[in-house]
C-alpha positions as CSV (number, residue, x, y, z in Angstrom):
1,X,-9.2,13.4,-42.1
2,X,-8.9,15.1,-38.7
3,X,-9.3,11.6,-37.0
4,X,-6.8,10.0,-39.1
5,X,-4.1,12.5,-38.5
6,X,-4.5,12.0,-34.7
7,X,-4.3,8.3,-35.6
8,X,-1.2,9.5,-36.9
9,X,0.6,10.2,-33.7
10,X,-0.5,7.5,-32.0
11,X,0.9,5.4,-34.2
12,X,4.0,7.5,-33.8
13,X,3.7,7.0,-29.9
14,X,3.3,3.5,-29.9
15,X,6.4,2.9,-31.8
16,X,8.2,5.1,-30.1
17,X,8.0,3.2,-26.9
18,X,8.6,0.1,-28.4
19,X,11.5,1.2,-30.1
20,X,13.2,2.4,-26.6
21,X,12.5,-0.9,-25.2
22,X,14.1,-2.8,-28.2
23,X,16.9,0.0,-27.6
24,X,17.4,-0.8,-24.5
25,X,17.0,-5.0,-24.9
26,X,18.8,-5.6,-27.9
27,X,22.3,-6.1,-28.4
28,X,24.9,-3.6,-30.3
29,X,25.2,-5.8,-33.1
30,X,23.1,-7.9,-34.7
31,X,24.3,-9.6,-37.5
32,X,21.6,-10.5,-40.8
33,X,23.3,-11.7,-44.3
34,X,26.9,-9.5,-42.9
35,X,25.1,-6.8,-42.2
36,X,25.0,-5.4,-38.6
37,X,21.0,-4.5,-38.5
38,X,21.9,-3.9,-34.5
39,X,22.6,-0.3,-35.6
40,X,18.8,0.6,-36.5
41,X,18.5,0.1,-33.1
42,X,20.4,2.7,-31.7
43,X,18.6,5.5,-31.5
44,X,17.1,5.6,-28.3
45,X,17.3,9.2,-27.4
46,X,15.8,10.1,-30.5
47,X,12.9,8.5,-29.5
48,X,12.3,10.0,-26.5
49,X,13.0,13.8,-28.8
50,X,9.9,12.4,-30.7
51,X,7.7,11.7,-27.6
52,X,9.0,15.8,-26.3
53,X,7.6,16.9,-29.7
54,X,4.1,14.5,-29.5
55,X,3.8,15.9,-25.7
56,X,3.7,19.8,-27.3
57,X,1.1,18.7,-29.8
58,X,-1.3,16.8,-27.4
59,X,-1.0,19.9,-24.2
60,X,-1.4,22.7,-26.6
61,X,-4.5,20.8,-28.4
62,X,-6.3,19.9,-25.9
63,X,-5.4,23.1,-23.6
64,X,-7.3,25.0,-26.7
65,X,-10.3,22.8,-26.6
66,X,-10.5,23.1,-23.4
67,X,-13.4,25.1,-21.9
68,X,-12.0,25.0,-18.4
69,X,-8.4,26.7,-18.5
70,X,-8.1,27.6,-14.8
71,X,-4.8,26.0,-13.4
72,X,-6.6,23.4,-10.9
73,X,-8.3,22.3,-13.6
74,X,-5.1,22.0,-15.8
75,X,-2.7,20.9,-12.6
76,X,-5.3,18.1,-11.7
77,X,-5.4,16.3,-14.9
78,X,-2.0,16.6,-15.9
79,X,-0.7,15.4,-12.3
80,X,-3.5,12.6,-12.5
81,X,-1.9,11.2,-16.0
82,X,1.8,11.4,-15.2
83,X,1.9,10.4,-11.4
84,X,-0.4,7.9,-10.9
85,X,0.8,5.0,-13.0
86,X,4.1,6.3,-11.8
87,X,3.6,5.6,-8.1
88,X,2.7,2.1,-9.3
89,X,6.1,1.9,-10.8
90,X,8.1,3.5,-7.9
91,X,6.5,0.2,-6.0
92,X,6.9,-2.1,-8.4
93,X,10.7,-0.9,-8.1
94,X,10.9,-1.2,-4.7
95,X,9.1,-4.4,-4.5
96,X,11.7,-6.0,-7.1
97,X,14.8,-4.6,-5.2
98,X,13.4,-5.9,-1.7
99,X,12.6,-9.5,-3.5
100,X,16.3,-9.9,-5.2
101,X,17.7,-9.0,-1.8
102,X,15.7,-11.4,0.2
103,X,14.5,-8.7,2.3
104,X,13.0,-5.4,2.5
105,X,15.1,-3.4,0.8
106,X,16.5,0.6,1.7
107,X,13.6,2.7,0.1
108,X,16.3,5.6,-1.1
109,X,14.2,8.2,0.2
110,X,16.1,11.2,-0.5
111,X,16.4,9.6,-4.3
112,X,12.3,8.8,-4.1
113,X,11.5,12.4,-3.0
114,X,13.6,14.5,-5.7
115,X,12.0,12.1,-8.2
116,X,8.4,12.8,-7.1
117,X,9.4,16.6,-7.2
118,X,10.5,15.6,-11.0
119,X,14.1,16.7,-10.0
120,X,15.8,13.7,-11.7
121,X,18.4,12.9,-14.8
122,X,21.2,10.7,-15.8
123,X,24.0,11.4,-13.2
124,X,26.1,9.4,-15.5
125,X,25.7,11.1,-18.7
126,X,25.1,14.9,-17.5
127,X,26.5,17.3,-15.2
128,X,25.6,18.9,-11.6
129,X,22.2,17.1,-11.8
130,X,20.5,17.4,-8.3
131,X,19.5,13.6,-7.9
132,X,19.2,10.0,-9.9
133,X,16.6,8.4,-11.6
134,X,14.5,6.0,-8.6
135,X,15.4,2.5,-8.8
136,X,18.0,2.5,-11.3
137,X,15.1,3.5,-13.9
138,X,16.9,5.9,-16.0
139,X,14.3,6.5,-18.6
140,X,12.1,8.6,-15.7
141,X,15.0,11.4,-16.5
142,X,12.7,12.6,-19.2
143,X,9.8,12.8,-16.9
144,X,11.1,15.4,-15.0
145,X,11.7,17.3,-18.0
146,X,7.9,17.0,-19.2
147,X,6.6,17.8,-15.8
148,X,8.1,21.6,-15.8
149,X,7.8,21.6,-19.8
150,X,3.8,21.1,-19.0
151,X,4.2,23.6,-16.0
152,X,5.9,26.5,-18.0
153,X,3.5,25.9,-21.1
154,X,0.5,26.6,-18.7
155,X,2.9,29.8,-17.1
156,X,3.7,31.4,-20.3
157,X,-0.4,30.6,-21.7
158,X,-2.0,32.0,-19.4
159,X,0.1,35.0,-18.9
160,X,1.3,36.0,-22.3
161,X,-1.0,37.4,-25.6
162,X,-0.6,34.7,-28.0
163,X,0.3,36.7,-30.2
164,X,3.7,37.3,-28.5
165,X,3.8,33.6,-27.1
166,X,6.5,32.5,-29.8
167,X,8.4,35.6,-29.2
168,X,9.2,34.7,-25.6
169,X,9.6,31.1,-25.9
170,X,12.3,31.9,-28.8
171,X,13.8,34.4,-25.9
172,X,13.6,32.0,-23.2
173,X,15.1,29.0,-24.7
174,X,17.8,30.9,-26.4
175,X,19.0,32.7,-23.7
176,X,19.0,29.3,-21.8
177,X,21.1,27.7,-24.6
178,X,23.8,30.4,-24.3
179,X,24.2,30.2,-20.1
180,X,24.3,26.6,-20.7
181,X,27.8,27.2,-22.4
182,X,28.6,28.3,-18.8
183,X,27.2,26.7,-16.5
184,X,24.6,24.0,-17.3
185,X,22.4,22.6,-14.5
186,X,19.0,22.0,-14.0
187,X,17.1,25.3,-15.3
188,X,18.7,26.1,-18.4
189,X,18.5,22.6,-19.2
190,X,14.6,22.3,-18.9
191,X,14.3,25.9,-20.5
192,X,17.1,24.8,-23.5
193,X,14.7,21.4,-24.1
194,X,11.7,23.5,-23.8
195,X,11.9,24.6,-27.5
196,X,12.2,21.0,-28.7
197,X,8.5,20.3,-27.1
198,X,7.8,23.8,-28.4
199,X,8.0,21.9,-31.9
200,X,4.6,19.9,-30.9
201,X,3.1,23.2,-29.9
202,X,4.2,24.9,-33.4
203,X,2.5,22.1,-35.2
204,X,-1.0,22.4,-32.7
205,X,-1.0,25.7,-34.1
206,X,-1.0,25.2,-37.5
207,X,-3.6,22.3,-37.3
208,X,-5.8,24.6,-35.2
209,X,-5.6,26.8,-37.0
210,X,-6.3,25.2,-40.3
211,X,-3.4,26.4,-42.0
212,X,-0.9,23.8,-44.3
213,X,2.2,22.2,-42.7
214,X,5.1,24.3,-45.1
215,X,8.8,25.7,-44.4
216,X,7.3,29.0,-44.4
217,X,4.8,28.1,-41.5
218,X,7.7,26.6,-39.4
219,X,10.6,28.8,-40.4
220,X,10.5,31.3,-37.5
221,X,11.0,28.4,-35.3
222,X,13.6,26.4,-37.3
223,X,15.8,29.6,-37.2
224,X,15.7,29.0,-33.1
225,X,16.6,25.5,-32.8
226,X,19.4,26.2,-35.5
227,X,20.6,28.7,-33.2
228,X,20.9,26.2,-30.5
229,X,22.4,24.3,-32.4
230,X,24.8,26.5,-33.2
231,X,25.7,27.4,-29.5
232,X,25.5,23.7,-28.5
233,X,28.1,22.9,-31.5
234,X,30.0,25.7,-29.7
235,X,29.7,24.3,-26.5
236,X,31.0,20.8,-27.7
237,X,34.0,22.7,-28.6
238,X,34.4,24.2,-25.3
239,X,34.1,21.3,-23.4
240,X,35.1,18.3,-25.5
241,X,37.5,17.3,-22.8
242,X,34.2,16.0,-21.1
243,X,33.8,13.2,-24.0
244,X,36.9,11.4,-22.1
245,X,35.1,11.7,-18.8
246,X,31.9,10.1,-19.5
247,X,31.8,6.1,-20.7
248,X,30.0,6.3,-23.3
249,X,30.6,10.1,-24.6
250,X,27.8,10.0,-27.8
251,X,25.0,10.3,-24.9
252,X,26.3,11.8,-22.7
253,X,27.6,15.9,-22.2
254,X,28.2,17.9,-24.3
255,X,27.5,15.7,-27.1
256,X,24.1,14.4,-26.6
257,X,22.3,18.1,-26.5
258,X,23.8,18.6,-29.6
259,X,22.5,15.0,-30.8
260,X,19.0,15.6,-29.5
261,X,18.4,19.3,-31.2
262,X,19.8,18.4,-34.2
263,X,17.8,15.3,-34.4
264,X,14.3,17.4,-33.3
265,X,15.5,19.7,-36.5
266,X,15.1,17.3,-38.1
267,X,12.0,15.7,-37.1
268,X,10.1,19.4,-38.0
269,X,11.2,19.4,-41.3
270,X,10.9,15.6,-42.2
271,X,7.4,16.1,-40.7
272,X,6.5,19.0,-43.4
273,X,8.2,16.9,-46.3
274,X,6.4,14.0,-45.4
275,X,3.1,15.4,-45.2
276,X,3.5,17.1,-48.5
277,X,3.9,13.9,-49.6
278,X,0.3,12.5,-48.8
279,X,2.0,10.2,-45.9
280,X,3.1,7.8,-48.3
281,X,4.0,4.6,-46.6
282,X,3.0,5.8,-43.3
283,X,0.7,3.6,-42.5
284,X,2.3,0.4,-43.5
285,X,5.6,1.3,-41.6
286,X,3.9,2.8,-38.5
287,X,0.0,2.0,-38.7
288,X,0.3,-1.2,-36.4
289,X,1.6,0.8,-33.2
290,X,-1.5,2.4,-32.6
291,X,-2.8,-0.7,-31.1
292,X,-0.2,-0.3,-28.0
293,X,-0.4,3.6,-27.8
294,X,-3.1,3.9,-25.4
295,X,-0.2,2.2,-23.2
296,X,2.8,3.3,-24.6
297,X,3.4,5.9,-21.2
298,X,3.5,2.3,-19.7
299,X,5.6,0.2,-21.2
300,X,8.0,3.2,-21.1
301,X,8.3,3.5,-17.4
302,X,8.0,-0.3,-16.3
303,X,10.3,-1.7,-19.1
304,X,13.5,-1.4,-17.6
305,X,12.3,-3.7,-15.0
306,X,10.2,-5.9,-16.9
307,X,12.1,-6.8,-20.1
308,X,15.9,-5.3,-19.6
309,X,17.0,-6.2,-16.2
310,X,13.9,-9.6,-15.1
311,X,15.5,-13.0,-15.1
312,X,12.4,-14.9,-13.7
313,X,12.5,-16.5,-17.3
314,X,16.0,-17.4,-17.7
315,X,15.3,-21.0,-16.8
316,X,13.9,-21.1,-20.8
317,X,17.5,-21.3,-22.3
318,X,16.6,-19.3,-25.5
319,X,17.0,-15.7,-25.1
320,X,15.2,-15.3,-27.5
321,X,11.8,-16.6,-26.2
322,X,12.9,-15.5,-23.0
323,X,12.5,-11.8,-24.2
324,X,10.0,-12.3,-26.6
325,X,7.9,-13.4,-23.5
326,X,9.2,-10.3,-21.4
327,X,8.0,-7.9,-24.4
328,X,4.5,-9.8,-24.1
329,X,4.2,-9.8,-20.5
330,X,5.1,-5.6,-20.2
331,X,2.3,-5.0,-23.2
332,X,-0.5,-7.1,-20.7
333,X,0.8,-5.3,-17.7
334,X,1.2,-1.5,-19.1
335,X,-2.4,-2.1,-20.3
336,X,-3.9,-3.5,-17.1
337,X,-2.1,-0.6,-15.7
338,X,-2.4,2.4,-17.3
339,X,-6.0,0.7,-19.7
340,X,-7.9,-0.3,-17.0
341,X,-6.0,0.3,-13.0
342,X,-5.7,3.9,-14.4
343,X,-8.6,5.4,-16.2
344,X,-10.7,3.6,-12.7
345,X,-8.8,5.9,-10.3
346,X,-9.0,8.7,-12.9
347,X,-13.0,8.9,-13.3
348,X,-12.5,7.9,-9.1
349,X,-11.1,11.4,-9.0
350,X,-12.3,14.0,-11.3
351,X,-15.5,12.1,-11.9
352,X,-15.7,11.7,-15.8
Protein backbone atom coordinates (compact mmCIF):
# COMPACT_ATOMS: atom_id res chain seq x y z
CA UNK A 1 0.00 0.00 0.00
CA UNK A 2 2.64 2.46 1.20
CA UNK A 3 4.72 1.63 -2.11
CA UNK A 4 1.77 2.19 -4.23
CA UNK A 5 0.88 5.50 -2.90
CA UNK A 6 4.44 6.80 -3.58
CA UNK A 7 3.83 5.22 -7.01
CA UNK A 8 1.15 7.55 -6.84
CA UNK A 9 3.06 10.80 -7.09
CA UNK A 10 5.35 9.69 -9.42
CA UNK A 11 2.99 9.13 -11.61
CA UNK A 12 1.63 12.56 -10.84
CA UNK A 13 5.26 13.97 -11.49
CA UNK A 14 5.78 12.50 -14.62
CA UNK A 15 2.73 13.89 -16.16
CA UNK A 16 3.16 16.85 -14.80
CA UNK A 17 6.31 17.55 -16.81
CA UNK A 18 5.00 16.27 -19.79
CA UNK A 19 2.05 18.23 -19.59
CA UNK A 20 4.13 21.66 -19.35
CA UNK A 21 6.01 20.57 -22.35
CA UNK A 22 2.78 19.87 -24.43
CA UNK A 23 1.76 23.32 -22.82
CA UNK A 24 4.38 24.96 -23.99
CA UNK A 25 4.58 22.95 -27.71
CA UNK A 26 1.14 22.78 -28.67
CA UNK A 27 -0.89 25.27 -30.35
CA UNK A 28 -3.99 27.32 -28.78
CA UNK A 29 -6.36 25.57 -30.63
CA UNK A 30 -6.56 22.36 -31.72
CA UNK A 31 -9.44 21.38 -33.55
CA UNK A 32 -10.99 17.34 -33.14
CA UNK A 33 -14.81 16.69 -34.52
CA UNK A 34 -15.47 21.05 -33.91
CA UNK A 35 -14.26 20.81 -30.73
CA UNK A 36 -11.16 22.97 -29.80
CA UNK A 37 -9.31 20.03 -27.52
CA UNK A 38 -6.26 22.80 -27.62
CA UNK A 39 -7.89 24.18 -24.46
CA UNK A 40 -7.04 20.95 -22.23
CA UNK A 41 -3.84 22.16 -22.80
CA UNK A 42 -3.69 25.24 -21.16
CA UNK A 43 -2.96 24.87 -17.93
CA UNK A 44 0.56 25.17 -17.62
CA UNK A 45 0.90 26.94 -14.35
CA UNK A 46 -1.19 24.67 -12.74
CA UNK A 47 1.20 22.09 -13.36
CA UNK A 48 3.94 23.59 -11.96
CA UNK A 49 1.27 24.35 -8.50
CA UNK A 50 1.16 20.47 -8.54
CA UNK A 51 5.00 19.88 -8.74
CA UNK A 52 5.19 22.99 -5.47
CA UNK A 53 2.65 20.66 -3.62
CA UNK A 54 4.70 17.05 -4.64
CA UNK A 55 8.12 19.10 -3.56
CA UNK A 56 6.38 19.65 0.24
CA UNK A 57 5.50 15.92 0.35
CA UNK A 58 8.93 14.46 -0.84
CA UNK A 59 11.23 17.31 1.72
CA UNK A 60 9.11 16.77 4.64
CA UNK A 61 9.16 12.77 4.12
CA UNK A 62 12.30 12.15 3.65
CA UNK A 63 13.57 15.13 6.11
CA UNK A 64 11.53 12.81 8.88
CA UNK A 65 13.21 9.61 7.84
CA UNK A 66 16.16 11.06 7.93
CA UNK A 67 18.60 10.06 10.62
CA UNK A 68 21.00 12.82 9.82
CA UNK A 69 19.09 16.28 10.17
CA UNK A 70 22.15 18.58 10.55
CA UNK A 71 21.98 21.35 7.77
CA UNK A 72 25.26 20.19 5.82
CA UNK A 73 23.76 17.13 5.54
CA UNK A 74 20.38 18.61 4.41
CA UNK A 75 22.18 21.68 2.23
CA UNK A 76 24.50 19.00 0.45
CA UNK A 77 21.88 16.82 -0.94
CA UNK A 78 19.36 19.26 -1.74
CA UNK A 79 22.03 21.55 -3.63
CA UNK A 80 23.39 18.20 -5.30
CA UNK A 81 19.71 17.35 -6.78
CA UNK A 82 18.64 20.82 -7.98
CA UNK A 83 22.11 22.35 -9.25
CA UNK A 84 23.85 19.85 -10.82
CA UNK A 85 21.63 18.86 -13.80
CA UNK A 86 21.10 22.56 -13.86
CA UNK A 87 24.60 23.57 -14.66
CA UNK A 88 24.36 21.11 -17.48
CA UNK A 89 21.40 23.07 -18.75
CA UNK A 90 22.92 26.63 -18.21
CA UNK A 91 25.60 25.09 -20.89
CA UNK A 92 23.54 23.52 -22.97
CA UNK A 93 21.90 27.09 -23.17
CA UNK A 94 24.88 28.82 -23.87
CA UNK A 95 26.20 26.33 -26.24
CA UNK A 96 22.84 26.68 -28.33
CA UNK A 97 22.93 30.59 -28.28
CA UNK A 98 26.73 30.60 -29.34
CA UNK A 99 25.87 27.90 -32.27
CA UNK A 100 22.71 30.01 -33.74
CA UNK A 101 24.93 32.98 -33.67
CA UNK A 102 27.83 31.49 -35.41
CA UNK A 103 29.99 32.38 -32.63
CA UNK A 104 30.64 32.41 -29.04
CA UNK A 105 27.88 34.03 -27.78
CA UNK A 106 27.73 37.00 -24.64
CA UNK A 107 27.38 34.58 -21.56
CA UNK A 108 24.86 37.23 -19.62
CA UNK A 109 26.71 36.97 -16.59
CA UNK A 110 24.93 39.29 -14.43
CA UNK A 111 21.64 37.16 -15.65
CA UNK A 112 23.80 33.67 -14.99
CA UNK A 113 24.80 34.84 -11.48
CA UNK A 114 21.21 35.98 -10.05
CA UNK A 115 19.96 32.67 -11.51
CA UNK A 116 22.56 30.46 -9.61
CA UNK A 117 21.67 32.51 -6.49
CA UNK A 118 17.89 31.28 -7.41
CA UNK A 119 17.00 35.03 -7.78
CA UNK A 120 14.97 34.61 -11.05
CA UNK A 121 11.15 35.02 -12.34
CA UNK A 122 9.13 36.08 -15.36
CA UNK A 123 10.08 39.85 -15.90
CA UNK A 124 7.28 39.78 -18.33
CA UNK A 125 4.45 38.57 -16.29
CA UNK A 126 5.50 39.89 -12.63
CA UNK A 127 6.59 42.99 -11.13
CA UNK A 128 10.08 44.45 -9.61
CA UNK A 129 11.60 41.03 -10.04
CA UNK A 130 15.46 41.30 -9.47
CA UNK A 131 16.64 39.39 -12.72
CA UNK A 132 15.29 36.98 -15.84
CA UNK A 133 15.20 33.48 -16.23
CA UNK A 134 19.03 32.35 -17.97
CA UNK A 135 18.74 31.84 -21.55
CA UNK A 136 15.39 32.79 -22.29
CA UNK A 137 14.37 29.58 -20.14
CA UNK A 138 11.37 30.85 -18.34
CA UNK A 139 10.29 27.68 -16.62
CA UNK A 140 13.71 28.02 -14.17
CA UNK A 141 11.40 30.95 -12.41
CA UNK A 142 9.94 28.21 -10.28
CA UNK A 143 13.33 26.98 -9.33
CA UNK A 144 14.12 29.89 -7.49
CA UNK A 145 11.06 29.67 -5.67
CA UNK A 146 11.81 25.91 -4.52
CA UNK A 147 15.32 26.66 -3.58
CA UNK A 148 14.26 29.26 -0.63
CA UNK A 149 10.88 27.10 -0.22
CA UNK A 150 13.48 24.06 0.69
CA UNK A 151 15.69 26.60 2.66
CA UNK A 152 12.82 28.11 4.96
CA UNK A 153 11.36 24.50 5.44
CA UNK A 154 14.76 23.35 7.01
CA UNK A 155 14.76 27.22 8.97
CA UNK A 156 11.41 26.92 10.50
CA UNK A 157 12.15 22.66 11.21
CA UNK A 158 14.80 22.86 12.94
CA UNK A 159 14.04 25.90 15.00
CA UNK A 160 10.36 25.62 15.74
CA UNK A 161 8.40 22.70 18.11
CA UNK A 162 6.34 20.91 15.71
CA UNK A 163 3.82 21.36 17.44
CA UNK A 164 3.72 25.08 16.64
CA UNK A 165 5.20 24.57 13.01
CA UNK A 166 1.67 25.12 11.27
CA UNK A 167 1.02 28.05 13.46
CA UNK A 168 3.86 30.04 12.11
CA UNK A 169 3.74 29.01 8.62
CA UNK A 170 -0.13 30.05 8.67
CA UNK A 171 1.46 33.52 10.27
CA UNK A 172 4.21 33.81 7.78
CA UNK A 173 2.41 33.28 4.66
CA UNK A 174 -0.49 35.29 5.58
CA UNK A 175 1.12 38.20 6.59
CA UNK A 176 3.15 37.95 3.31
CA UNK A 177 -0.11 37.79 1.28
CA UNK A 178 -1.38 41.03 2.89
CA UNK A 179 2.13 43.22 2.18
CA UNK A 180 1.96 41.80 -1.13
CA UNK A 181 -1.27 44.09 -1.73
CA UNK A 182 1.44 46.79 -1.24
CA UNK A 183 4.29 46.17 -2.45
CA UNK A 184 4.95 42.74 -4.02
CA UNK A 185 8.58 41.79 -4.80
CA UNK A 186 10.69 39.04 -4.20
CA UNK A 187 10.16 38.05 -0.28
CA UNK A 188 6.56 38.16 0.10
CA UNK A 189 6.25 36.42 -3.04
CA UNK A 190 8.45 33.30 -1.93
CA UNK A 191 6.84 33.54 1.62
CA UNK A 192 2.99 33.99 -0.06
CA UNK A 193 3.93 30.59 -2.39
CA UNK A 194 5.36 29.01 0.63
CA UNK A 195 1.89 27.80 1.84
CA UNK A 196 1.06 26.35 -1.49
CA UNK A 197 4.22 23.80 -1.01
CA UNK A 198 3.10 23.80 2.65
CA UNK A 199 0.14 21.69 1.04
CA UNK A 200 2.73 18.69 0.30
CA UNK A 201 4.07 19.05 3.82
CA UNK A 202 0.24 18.91 5.31
CA UNK A 203 -0.26 15.74 3.48
CA UNK A 204 3.52 14.17 4.70
CA UNK A 205 2.03 14.65 7.99
CA UNK A 206 -0.95 12.88 7.74
CA UNK A 207 0.71 9.86 5.99
CA UNK A 208 3.34 9.87 8.66
CA UNK A 209 1.56 9.90 10.81
CA UNK A 210 -0.88 7.23 9.84
CA UNK A 211 -3.90 9.23 10.13
CA UNK A 212 -6.86 9.32 7.02
CA UNK A 213 -6.71 12.00 4.27
CA UNK A 214 -10.35 14.04 5.45
CA UNK A 215 -11.60 17.74 5.38
CA UNK A 216 -11.25 17.75 9.04
CA UNK A 217 -7.45 16.74 8.78
CA UNK A 218 -6.82 19.52 6.21
CA UNK A 219 -9.21 22.20 7.37
CA UNK A 220 -6.84 24.35 9.43
CA UNK A 221 -4.86 24.74 6.38
CA UNK A 222 -7.68 25.25 3.81
CA UNK A 223 -8.91 28.23 6.01
CA UNK A 224 -5.22 29.77 5.11
CA UNK A 225 -5.09 29.52 1.52
CA UNK A 226 -8.75 30.73 1.40
CA UNK A 227 -7.61 33.67 3.15
CA UNK A 228 -5.14 34.33 0.52
CA UNK A 229 -7.26 34.04 -1.65
CA UNK A 230 -9.32 36.27 -0.32
CA UNK A 231 -6.59 39.14 -0.15
CA UNK A 232 -5.18 38.13 -3.57
CA UNK A 233 -9.06 38.57 -5.02
CA UNK A 234 -8.54 41.91 -3.16
CA UNK A 235 -5.53 42.68 -4.67
CA UNK A 236 -6.85 41.93 -8.30
CA UNK A 237 -9.17 44.63 -7.45
CA UNK A 238 -6.69 47.07 -6.50
CA UNK A 239 -4.58 46.72 -9.27
CA UNK A 240 -6.60 45.48 -12.25
CA UNK A 241 -5.20 48.34 -14.26
CA UNK A 242 -2.08 45.95 -14.50
CA UNK A 243 -4.14 43.38 -16.72
CA UNK A 244 -3.79 46.14 -19.59
CA UNK A 245 -0.07 46.39 -18.97
CA UNK A 246 0.94 42.78 -19.32
CA UNK A 247 0.33 40.79 -22.92
CA UNK A 248 -1.10 38.24 -21.85
CA UNK A 249 -2.93 39.36 -18.37
CA UNK A 250 -4.40 35.58 -17.23
CA UNK A 251 -0.60 34.76 -16.25
CA UNK A 252 0.60 37.41 -15.49
CA UNK A 253 0.02 40.05 -12.20
CA UNK A 254 -2.27 40.29 -10.36
CA UNK A 255 -4.22 37.60 -11.89
CA UNK A 256 -2.07 34.65 -12.00
CA UNK A 257 -1.47 34.58 -7.90
CA UNK A 258 -4.92 34.49 -7.72
CA UNK A 259 -5.05 31.59 -10.45
CA UNK A 260 -2.37 29.57 -8.87
CA UNK A 261 -3.87 29.59 -5.08
CA UNK A 262 -7.09 28.99 -6.11
CA UNK A 263 -6.09 26.18 -8.26
CA UNK A 264 -3.65 24.62 -5.23
CA UNK A 265 -7.22 24.85 -3.20
CA UNK A 266 -8.22 22.93 -5.18
CA UNK A 267 -5.74 20.33 -5.62
CA UNK A 268 -5.97 19.67 -1.45
CA UNK A 269 -9.42 19.01 -1.52
CA UNK A 270 -9.75 17.03 -4.90
CA UNK A 271 -6.80 15.06 -3.39
CA UNK A 272 -8.98 14.08 -0.14
CA UNK A 273 -12.16 13.35 -2.42
CA UNK A 274 -10.27 11.31 -4.61
CA UNK A 275 -8.71 9.26 -2.15
CA UNK A 276 -11.93 8.55 -0.41
CA UNK A 277 -12.75 7.32 -3.46
CA UNK A 278 -10.27 4.27 -3.60
CA UNK A 279 -8.27 6.21 -6.52
CA UNK A 280 -10.67 5.15 -8.94
CA UNK A 281 -9.36 5.61 -12.41
CA UNK A 282 -6.08 6.67 -11.25
CA UNK A 283 -4.03 4.44 -12.58
CA UNK A 284 -5.39 4.16 -16.04
CA UNK A 285 -5.42 8.09 -16.46
CA UNK A 286 -2.05 8.69 -14.75
CA UNK A 287 -0.24 5.14 -14.16
CA UNK A 288 1.88 5.32 -17.41
CA UNK A 289 3.92 8.53 -16.30
CA UNK A 290 5.75 6.85 -13.79
CA UNK A 291 8.00 5.51 -16.34
CA UNK A 292 9.42 9.22 -17.11
CA UNK A 293 9.38 10.42 -13.47
CA UNK A 294 12.69 9.49 -12.47
CA UNK A 295 13.47 12.28 -15.21
CA UNK A 296 10.69 14.45 -15.11
CA UNK A 297 13.19 17.41 -13.20
CA UNK A 298 14.77 16.97 -16.70
CA UNK A 299 12.66 17.20 -19.29
CA UNK A 300 11.32 20.27 -17.28
CA UNK A 301 14.46 22.41 -17.44
CA UNK A 302 15.89 21.32 -20.99
CA UNK A 303 12.55 21.38 -22.83
CA UNK A 304 12.30 24.82 -23.82
CA UNK A 305 15.38 24.23 -25.77
CA UNK A 306 14.88 20.88 -26.92
CA UNK A 307 11.23 20.67 -28.13
CA UNK A 308 9.74 24.47 -28.10
CA UNK A 309 12.39 26.66 -29.68
CA UNK A 310 15.07 23.48 -31.80
CA UNK A 311 14.62 23.55 -35.56
CA UNK A 312 17.52 21.09 -36.37
CA UNK A 313 14.45 18.95 -37.61
CA UNK A 314 12.53 21.21 -39.57
CA UNK A 315 13.98 19.82 -42.74
CA UNK A 316 11.14 16.84 -42.04
CA UNK A 317 8.16 18.96 -43.36
CA UNK A 318 5.58 17.46 -40.95
CA UNK A 319 5.42 19.18 -37.69
CA UNK A 320 4.09 16.69 -36.48
CA UNK A 321 6.92 14.12 -36.68
CA UNK A 322 9.15 16.85 -36.33
CA UNK A 323 7.93 17.34 -32.64
CA UNK A 324 6.99 14.00 -31.99
CA UNK A 325 10.83 13.35 -32.51
CA UNK A 326 11.77 16.42 -30.28
CA UNK A 327 9.53 14.89 -27.33
CA UNK A 328 11.56 11.54 -27.96
CA UNK A 329 14.89 13.04 -28.14
CA UNK A 330 14.34 15.32 -24.63
CA UNK A 331 12.99 11.82 -22.77
CA UNK A 332 16.60 9.99 -23.97
CA UNK A 333 18.46 13.11 -22.99
CA UNK A 334 16.74 14.00 -19.50
CA UNK A 335 17.37 10.38 -18.75
CA UNK A 336 21.08 10.20 -19.75
CA UNK A 337 21.20 13.30 -17.84
CA UNK A 338 19.61 13.32 -14.80
CA UNK A 339 19.32 8.70 -14.85
CA UNK A 340 22.77 8.03 -15.41
CA UNK A 341 25.28 11.70 -15.81
CA UNK A 342 23.54 12.52 -12.45
CA UNK A 343 23.19 9.84 -9.91
CA UNK A 344 27.42 9.17 -11.10
CA UNK A 345 28.41 12.62 -9.90
CA UNK A 346 25.97 12.19 -6.90
CA UNK A 347 27.48 8.83 -5.34
CA UNK A 348 31.01 10.85 -6.75
CA UNK A 349 30.15 13.30 -4.00
CA UNK A 350 28.47 12.09 -1.02
CA UNK A 351 29.54 8.55 -1.60
CA UNK A 352 26.29 6.48 -1.59
Amino acid sequence: MKKNRLEKLEAIRGFAALYVVLFHTLPQKIYLAGINVGALFRFGPEAVIVFFALSGFVIKYTYERSKDKSFTFYFTRRFIRLYIPLFFIFLLGYIIKSYSEGHLANPEWKTLLGNIFMLQDVISQKPNVVCAAYMGNGVLWSLSYEWWFYMLFFLLASNIKKEKLNFWVNVITIAAAASYLIYPFIINRLLMYFAIWWIGVRFADIYLDKESYSFKAIQGHVAVLLIIIALLGLNLYLHFSYTKIYTYPLVAYPFIELRHFVFALFVMMGAVVWNHCKWVGFNSIFGIFKYVAPCSYVIYISHHYLVVDATYLRFINNSIIEYALYIIIMIVFSYLLEVVVYEKIRKLIIGK
